[in-house]
N, C-alpha and C positions, 0 to 999 in steps of 0.2 A: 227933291232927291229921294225922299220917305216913297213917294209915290212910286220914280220910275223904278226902284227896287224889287218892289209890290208885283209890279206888270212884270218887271223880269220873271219873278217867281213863280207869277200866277203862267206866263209863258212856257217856261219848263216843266213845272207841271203837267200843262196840257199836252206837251210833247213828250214827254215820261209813259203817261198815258198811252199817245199813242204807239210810240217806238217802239215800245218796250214788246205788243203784242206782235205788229210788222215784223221785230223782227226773228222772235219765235219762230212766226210763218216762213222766214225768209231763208230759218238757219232748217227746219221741215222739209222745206222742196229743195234745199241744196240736197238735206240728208239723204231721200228719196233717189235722187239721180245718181249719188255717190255710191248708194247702197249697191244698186244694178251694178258698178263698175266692182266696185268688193265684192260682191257674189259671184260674178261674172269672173275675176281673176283665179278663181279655181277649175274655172272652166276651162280658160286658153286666148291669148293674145286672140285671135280669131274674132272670138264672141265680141269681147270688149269693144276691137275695133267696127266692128259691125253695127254694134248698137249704137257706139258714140256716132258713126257716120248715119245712120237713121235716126236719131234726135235731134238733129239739125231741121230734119225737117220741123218737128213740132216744133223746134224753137222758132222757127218760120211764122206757126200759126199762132206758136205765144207771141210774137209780134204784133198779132193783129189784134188778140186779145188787149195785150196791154195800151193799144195803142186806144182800143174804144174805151177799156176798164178807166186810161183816164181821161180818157172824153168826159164819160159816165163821171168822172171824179171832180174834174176843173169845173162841172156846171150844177152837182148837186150839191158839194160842199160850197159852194159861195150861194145856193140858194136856199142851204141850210140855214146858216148865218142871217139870211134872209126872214126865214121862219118860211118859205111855201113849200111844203110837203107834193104838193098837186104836182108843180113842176117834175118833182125830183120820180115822181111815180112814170109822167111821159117820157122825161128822158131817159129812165131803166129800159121804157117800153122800147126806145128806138134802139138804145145798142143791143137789146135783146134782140131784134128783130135784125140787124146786120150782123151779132155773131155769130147766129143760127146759119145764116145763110152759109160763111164762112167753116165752118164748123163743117156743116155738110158735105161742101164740094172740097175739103180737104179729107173727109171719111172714106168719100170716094173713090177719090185718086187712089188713099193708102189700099183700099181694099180692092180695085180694078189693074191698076198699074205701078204696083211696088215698084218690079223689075226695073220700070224704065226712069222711075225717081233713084232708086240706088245707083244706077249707071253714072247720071248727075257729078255722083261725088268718088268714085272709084269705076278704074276695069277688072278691079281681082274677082273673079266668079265665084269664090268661098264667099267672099263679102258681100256679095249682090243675094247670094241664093240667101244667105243667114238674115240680112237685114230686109230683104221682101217680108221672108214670112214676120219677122217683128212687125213691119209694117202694117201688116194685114193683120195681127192682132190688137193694133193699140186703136184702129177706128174705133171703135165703141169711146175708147178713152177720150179722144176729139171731138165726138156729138156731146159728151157730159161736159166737157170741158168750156162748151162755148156759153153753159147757162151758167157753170158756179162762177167764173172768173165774173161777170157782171154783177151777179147777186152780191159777191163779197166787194166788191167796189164801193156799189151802193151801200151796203153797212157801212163800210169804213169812212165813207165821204161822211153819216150823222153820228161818227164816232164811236159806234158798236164795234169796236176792233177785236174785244175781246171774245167773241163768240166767233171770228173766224181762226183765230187761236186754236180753240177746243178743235172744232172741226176739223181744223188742218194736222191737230196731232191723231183724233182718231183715224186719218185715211191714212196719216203715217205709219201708226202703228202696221192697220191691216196692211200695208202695202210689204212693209218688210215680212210679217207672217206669211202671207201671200208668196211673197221672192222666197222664201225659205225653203216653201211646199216646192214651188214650181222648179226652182234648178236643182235643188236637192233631190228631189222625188220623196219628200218627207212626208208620213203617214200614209207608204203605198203609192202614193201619185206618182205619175211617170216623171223621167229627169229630164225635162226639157230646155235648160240651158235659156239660149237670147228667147226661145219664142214663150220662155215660161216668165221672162221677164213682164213680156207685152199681156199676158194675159193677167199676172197680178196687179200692173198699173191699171187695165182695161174695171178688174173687178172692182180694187178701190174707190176708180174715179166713181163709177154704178153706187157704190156706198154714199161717196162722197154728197152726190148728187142727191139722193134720196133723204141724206141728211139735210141740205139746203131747202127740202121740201117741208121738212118734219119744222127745222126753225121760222121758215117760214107762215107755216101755218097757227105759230106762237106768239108771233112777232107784233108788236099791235103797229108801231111808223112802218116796216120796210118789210113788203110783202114779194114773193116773185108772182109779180102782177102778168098773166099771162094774157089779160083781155087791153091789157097797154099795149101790145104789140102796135095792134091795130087803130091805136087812138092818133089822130092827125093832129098834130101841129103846127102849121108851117113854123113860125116863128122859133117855137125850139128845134125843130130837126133843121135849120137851116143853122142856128147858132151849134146844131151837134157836129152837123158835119164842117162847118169851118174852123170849130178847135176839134175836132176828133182828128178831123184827114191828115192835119199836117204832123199832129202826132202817130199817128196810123203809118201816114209814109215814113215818117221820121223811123219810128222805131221798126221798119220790116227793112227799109233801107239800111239799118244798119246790123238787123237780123242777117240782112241776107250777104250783107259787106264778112260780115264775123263767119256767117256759110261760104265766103268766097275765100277768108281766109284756109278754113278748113283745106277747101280744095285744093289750094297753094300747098299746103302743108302733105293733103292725103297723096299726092304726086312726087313727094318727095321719098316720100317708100314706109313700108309699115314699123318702120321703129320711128322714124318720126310720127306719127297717126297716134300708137301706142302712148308715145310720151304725153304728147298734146292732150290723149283722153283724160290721163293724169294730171295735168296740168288745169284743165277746166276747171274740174272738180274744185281743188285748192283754190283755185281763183274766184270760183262759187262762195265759198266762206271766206276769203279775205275780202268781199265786198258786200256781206251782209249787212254792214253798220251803215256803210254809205247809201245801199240802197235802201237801207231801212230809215234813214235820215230824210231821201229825196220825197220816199210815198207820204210819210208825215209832215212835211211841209209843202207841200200839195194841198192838204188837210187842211191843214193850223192857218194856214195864209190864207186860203179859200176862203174859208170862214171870216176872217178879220175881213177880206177885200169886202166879203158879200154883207157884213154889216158898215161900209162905206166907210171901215176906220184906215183909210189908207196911210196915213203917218206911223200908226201902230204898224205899217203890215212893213212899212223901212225898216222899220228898227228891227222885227224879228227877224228880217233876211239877214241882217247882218249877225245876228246869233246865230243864225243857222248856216251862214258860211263861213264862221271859226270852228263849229263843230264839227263841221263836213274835211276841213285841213285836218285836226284830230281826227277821225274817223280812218281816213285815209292813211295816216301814220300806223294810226294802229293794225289797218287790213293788211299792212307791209310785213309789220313785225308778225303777224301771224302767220304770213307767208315763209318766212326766215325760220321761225320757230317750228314748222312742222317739219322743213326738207329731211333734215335726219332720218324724219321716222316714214317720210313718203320713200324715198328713197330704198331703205329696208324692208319694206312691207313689198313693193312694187318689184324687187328684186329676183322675187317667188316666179314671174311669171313673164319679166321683159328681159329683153338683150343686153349685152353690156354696151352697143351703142346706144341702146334706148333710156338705159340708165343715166348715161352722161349728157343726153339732150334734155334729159328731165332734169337733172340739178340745175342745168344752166337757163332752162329754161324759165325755172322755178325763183330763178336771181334777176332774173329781168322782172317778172311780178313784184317783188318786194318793192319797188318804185313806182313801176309800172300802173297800182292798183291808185296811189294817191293821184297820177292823172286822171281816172277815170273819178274819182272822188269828186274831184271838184265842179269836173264837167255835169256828171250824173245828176246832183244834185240842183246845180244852177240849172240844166235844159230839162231836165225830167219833172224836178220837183219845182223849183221858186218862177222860174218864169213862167209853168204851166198854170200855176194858182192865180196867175194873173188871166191867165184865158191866151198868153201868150206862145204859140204851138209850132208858129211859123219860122221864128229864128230857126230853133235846134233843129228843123230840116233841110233849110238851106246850109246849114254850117255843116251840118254832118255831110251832106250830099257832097259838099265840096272838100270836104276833106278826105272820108273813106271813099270815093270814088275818082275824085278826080288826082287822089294826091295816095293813099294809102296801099289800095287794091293795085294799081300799073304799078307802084313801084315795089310789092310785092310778087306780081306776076315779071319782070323785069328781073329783077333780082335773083329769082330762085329759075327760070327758063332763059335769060338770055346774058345772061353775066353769069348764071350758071353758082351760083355764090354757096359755102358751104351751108347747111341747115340752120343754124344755130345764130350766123348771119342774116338767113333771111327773117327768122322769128324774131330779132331785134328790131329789123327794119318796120316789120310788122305794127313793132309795139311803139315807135315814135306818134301814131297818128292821135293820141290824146292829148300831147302837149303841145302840138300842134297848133291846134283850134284855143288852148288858153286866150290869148291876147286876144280875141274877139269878143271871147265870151266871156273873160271879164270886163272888158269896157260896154257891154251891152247889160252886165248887171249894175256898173257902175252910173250908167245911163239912167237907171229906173225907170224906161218906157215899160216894163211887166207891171207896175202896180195901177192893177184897174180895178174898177167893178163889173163884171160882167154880166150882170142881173138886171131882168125889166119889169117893168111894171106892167099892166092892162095884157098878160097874154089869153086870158080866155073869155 
């Protein structure tokens, strides 16, 4: 009993460790995206809406990031565990070399054809002309973007979590200093409103990156190995891309299901768009715990799977799926706790229909966030630590597509159903998929090792 106690301890611990820094970072890059809508609110419903409907794309491409970041994550944390560093250096090489590519031809688009990706997701021409030029300033921000989300993978996979901490508050900082100059026109600079938004994020992400350079070049395990791009391995790049892709699809499939939500909603006229931008936001920090719970156990499990303690890696799933129901309780009540003050802050600058679709909107989250809790957790974090990537894209694919997206486009275009209805309808598709996905945790076909031996 002395023992299992011990392991418990020594378990949280190591999750303490890690969560603690995830989710600093996690509560950062909410901060950052919240800040543009608070800046942005002195500007005019217009701006807000503009940018929230052009962030959609990048969250497109953070799909793609995240989906390699934990590619990058499922094969170098259980080869941590492992002890071979070699591996963990070819597999940076391969997602570096896919999210470059990535990165790229989404720089491109933003900087060639704004116009006809803003179209996408609105026909109001204010919203089309204001979110081009954002678009066209955040590329930069998309080329930096494709190297740090991998670098910081790779840390976090041999448990350096705490240096992507520091880094992610220094780009915070300048990002909000940055946001201050550029809509304001503070210190003489012009008031440029959404497109000074894209040019402080663009400048940061440049810092950001240069920072990943500067740690890197300190770093004695985890370098950004640039001559890895190039090093062949069949044997890993074929086990990259069999757990990357399905989490790759998994997470843009359901990027782009939550972008199709938008659309549902941006058609429904700009006080709903308005409320929803509001809404994001708060729903950003009511699910910081959870997904701060999923990336560290991703981690911790990796680890245990890759030193072949599979029994050990039972037992922590199921401390981490009591956490993960806590987690979720709690993302609720933080959703409840703030409406008061969303609500009066937000008051400054939306409609009084917009205000009423945001409380109520804001009461279906208080529930709403412990489905995604549970889900989050089991398909992003514990069944990936297993190398297991295939479920959560067949389950999401048949849930947000075949069951969530029609019966949102249905709802709000051909039953014609009030706003407020169809955004319920919306939020059913997490509890949805429960009875699946937990009898697939209860299952334990995730606990593997995924690690070989003789690869070079």
């Amino acid at each position: 009993m002395h023992n299992h106690n011990e392991s418990k301890k020594e378990f949280y611990r190591k999750l303490c460790k890690l969560v603690i820094p995830i989710i600093i970072q996690n509560i950062l890059s909410a901060a950052i995206s919240s800040a543009d809508v608070i800046m942005l609110n002195y500007v005019g419903q217009s701006s807000i809406s503009a940018v929230s409907l052009a962030s959609q794309y990048a969250s497109i491409l953070f799909a793609v990031f995240y989906g390699l970041s934990t590619g990058t994550t499922m094969l170098c944390s259980q080869y941590f565990g492992k002890g071979d560093m070699e591996a963990i250096k070819i597999v940076q090489g391969i997602a570096l070399r896919i999210s470059m590519i990535s990165a790229f031809a989404f720089a491109l688009s933003a900087l060639v054809i704004p116009q006809h990706l803003m179209r996408l997701f609105t026909n109001d021409t204010e919203l089309i002309t204001l979110g081009a030029v954002y678009l066209r300033y955040m590329s930069i921000a998309y080329l930096c973007w494709g190297v740090i989300e991998i670098y910081m993978a790779t840390l976090r996979s041999v448990g350096q979590v705490a240096i992507c901490s520091v880094l992610s508050t220094f780009t915070f900082i300048c990002n909000i200093l940055l946001n201050a100059v550029f809509i304001f026109g503070l210190f003489d600079a012009p008031q440029l409103g959404a497109m000074g938004v894209a040019i402080a994020t663009s400048a940061s992400r440049l810092l950001e990156l240069f920072g990943c350079f500067i740690i890197s070049f300190f770093n004695k395990h985890v370098k950004i190995s640039l001559r890895y791009i190039f090093v062949k391995n069949e044997v890993l790049f074929k086990d990259f891309i069999r757990l990357s892709l399905p989490a790759l699809a998994n997470d843009v499939i359901w990027g782009l299901a939550f972008a199709m939500y938008s659309v549902i909603i941006g058609h429904l006229g700009s006080d709903a768009v308005a409320a929803n931008s509001f809404v994001i936001i708060v729903r950003n920090f009511g699910t910081i715990f959870c997904y701060g719970i999923a990336s560290a156990s991703t981690i911790i499990l990796g680890n245990t799977l890759g030193e072949n303690r599979l029994q050990d890696a039972k037992k922590e799933g199921t401390e981490i799926m009591k956490l993960t129901i806590l987690t979720g309780i709690f993302g609720g009540i933080i959703v409840l706790v703030s409406i008061p003050l969303v609500l009066s802050y937000a008051s400054t600058s939306l409609s009084d229909t917009a205000l009423h679709y945001l409380k109520y909107m804001l009461l279906i989250n208080t529930y709403y966030i412990t489905g995604t809790a549970v889900n989050t957790t089991l398909i992003a974090g514990v069944f990936r630590a297993g190398g297991d990537s295939m479920f959560g894209m067949i389950c999401d694919t048949i849930d947000m597509w075949g069951y969530a997206v029609p019966l949102g486009f249905f709802a709000a275009f051909v039953l014609k159903l009030p706003v407020l209805w169809v955004y319920f309808l919306l939020c059913t598709d997490e509890f949805v998929k429960w009875p699946w996905v937990l009898k697939h945790y209860k299952s334990g076909k995730w606990i593997k090792n995924i690690t070989r031996d003789n690869l070079y």
